[in-house]
N, C-alpha and C positions, 0 to 999 in steps of 0.2 A: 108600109102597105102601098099597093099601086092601085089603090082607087076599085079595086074589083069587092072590099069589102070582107078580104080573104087575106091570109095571111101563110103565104109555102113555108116549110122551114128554114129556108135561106132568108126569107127576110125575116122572119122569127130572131132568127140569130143576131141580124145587126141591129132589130131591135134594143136587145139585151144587153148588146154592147153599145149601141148608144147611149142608154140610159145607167150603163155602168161609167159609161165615158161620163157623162153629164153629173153623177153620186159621187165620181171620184174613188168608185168602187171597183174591185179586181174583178175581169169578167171570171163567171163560172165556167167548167170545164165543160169539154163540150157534151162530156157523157149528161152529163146536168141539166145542158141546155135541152138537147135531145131527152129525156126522160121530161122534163116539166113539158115540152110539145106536145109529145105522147099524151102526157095527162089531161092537156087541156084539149085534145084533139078528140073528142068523143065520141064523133064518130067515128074514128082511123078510115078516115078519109085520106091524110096528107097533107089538109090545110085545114087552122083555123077558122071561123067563119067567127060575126059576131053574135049569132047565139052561145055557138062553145064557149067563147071569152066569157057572157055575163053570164051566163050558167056556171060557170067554171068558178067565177069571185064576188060570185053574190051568195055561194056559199061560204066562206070565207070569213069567220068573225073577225070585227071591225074593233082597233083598241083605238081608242081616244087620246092615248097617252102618247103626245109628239114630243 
């Protein structure tokens, strides 16, 4: 994020692969990465914002099980 509080799809992306970097996890593909933006973009606007985010995974059941 650059501080606007928004998120474009380009930094979308290296979010994803940051945090694939950091799980040690294969980044997903980009068709992937591009459909989960979509989804969380509710407005299709272009960018996230942080309502879409917590709207987005506060739906989201939460398992306990780590």
């Amino acid at each position: 994020m650059n501080g606007s509080g928004r998120l474009t799809y380009e930094e979308f992306t290296g979010f994803v692969g940051e945090l694939c970097r950091l799980s040690k996890e294969e980044v997903p593909a980009l068709s992937i990465i591009r459909d989960l933006f979509e989804f969380i973009d509710v407005k299709k606007d272009g960018v996230i914002d942080i309502k879409e985010w917590t709207q987005t995974f506060n739906q989201l059941p939460v398992s306990r099980d780590f």
